[in-house]
C-alpha positions as MATLAB code, in Angstrom:
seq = 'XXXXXXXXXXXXXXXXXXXXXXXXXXXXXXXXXXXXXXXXXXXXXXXXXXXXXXXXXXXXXXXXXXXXXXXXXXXXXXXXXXXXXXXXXXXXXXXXXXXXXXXXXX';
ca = [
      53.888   55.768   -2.632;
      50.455   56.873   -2.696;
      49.761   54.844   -6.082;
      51.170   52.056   -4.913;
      48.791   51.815   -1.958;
      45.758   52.418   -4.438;
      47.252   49.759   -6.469;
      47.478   47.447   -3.659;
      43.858   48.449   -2.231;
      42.511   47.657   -5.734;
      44.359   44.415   -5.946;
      42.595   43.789   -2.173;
      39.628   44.639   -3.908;
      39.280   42.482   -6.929;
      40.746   39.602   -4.241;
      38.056   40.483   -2.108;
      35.238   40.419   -5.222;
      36.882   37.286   -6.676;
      36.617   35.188   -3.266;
      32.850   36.833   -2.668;
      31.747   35.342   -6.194;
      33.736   31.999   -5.344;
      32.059   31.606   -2.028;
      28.508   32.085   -3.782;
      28.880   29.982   -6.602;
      29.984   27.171   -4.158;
      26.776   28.012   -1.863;
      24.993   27.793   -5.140;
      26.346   24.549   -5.557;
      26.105   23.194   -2.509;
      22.381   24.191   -2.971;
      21.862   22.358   -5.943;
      23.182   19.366   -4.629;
      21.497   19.545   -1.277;
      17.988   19.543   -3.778;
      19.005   16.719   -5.667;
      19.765   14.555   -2.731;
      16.622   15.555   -1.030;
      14.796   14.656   -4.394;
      16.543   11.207   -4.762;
      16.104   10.212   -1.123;
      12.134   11.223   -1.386;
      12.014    9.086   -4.573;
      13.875    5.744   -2.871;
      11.392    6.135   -0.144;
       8.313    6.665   -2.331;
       9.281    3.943   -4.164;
       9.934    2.065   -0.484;
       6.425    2.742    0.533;
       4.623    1.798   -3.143;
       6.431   -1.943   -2.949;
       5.174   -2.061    0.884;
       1.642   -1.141   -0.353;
       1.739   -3.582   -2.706;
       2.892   -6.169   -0.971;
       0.229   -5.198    1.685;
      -2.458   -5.658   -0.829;
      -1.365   -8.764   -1.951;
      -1.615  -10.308    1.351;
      -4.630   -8.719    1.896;
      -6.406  -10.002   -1.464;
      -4.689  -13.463   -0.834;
      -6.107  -13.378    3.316;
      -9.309  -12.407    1.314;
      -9.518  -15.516   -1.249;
      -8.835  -17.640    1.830;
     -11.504  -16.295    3.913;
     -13.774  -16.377    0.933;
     -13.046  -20.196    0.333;
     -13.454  -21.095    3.802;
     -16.901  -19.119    3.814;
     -18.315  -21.154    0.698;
     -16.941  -24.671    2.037;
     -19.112  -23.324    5.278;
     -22.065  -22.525    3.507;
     -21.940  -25.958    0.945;
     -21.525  -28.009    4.303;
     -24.702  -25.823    6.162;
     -26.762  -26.578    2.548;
     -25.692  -30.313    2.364;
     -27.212  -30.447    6.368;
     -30.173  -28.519    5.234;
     -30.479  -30.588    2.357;
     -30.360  -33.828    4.000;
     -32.924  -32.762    7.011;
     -35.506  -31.924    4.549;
     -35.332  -35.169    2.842;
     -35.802  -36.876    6.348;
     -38.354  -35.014    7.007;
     -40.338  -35.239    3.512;
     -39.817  -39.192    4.000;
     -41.375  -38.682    7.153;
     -43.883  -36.101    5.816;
     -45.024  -38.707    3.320;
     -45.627  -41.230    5.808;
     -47.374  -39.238    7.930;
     -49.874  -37.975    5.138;
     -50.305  -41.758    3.966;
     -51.262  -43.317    7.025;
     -53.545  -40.249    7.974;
     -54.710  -41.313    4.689;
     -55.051  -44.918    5.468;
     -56.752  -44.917    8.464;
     -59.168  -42.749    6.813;
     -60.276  -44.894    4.273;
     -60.961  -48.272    7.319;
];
């Protein structure tokens, strides 16, 4: 009788080891798999954020080329006004100087 109980606490035993090394080799597992989700959802959202920052600097170099256009179409019109008050005023520079001029030599 006494065997049989020894046999029966060994069998408990090696049940007892075998369902310990089950239970850690499914933590392990579930470990394993908890990293490589973490990993791929990290990477999705990197990748998320790299396509936002690219879009965002697309924008911003194509708000930039606009604003740049408009400033140059700004500065050809203030040049063209510039341009066109000097050469009223040299025409009227000119005459000025000539009749000074005139009325110089009477």
């Amino acid at each position: 009788m006494s065997i049989s109980v020894l046999k029966e606490i060994i069998e408990a035993e090696k049940s007892i080891d075998k369902s310990i090394e089950n239970a850690r080799k499914k933590a392990e597992r579930m470990i394993r798999d908890a990293e490589a989700s973490s990993k791929e959802l990290i990477d999705r959202k990197k990748a998320s954020l790299e396509q936002k920052n690219r879009e965002k600097l697309e924008n911003l170099k194509q708000s930039l080329g606009e604003n740049k256009k408009k400033k140059v179409q700004e500065a050809k019109k203030t040049v063209s006004e510039i341009e066109s008050k000097a050469s009223k005023n040299s025409k009227k520079a000119v005459d000025y100087i000539y009749n000074k001029f005139m009325s110089l030599e009477k």
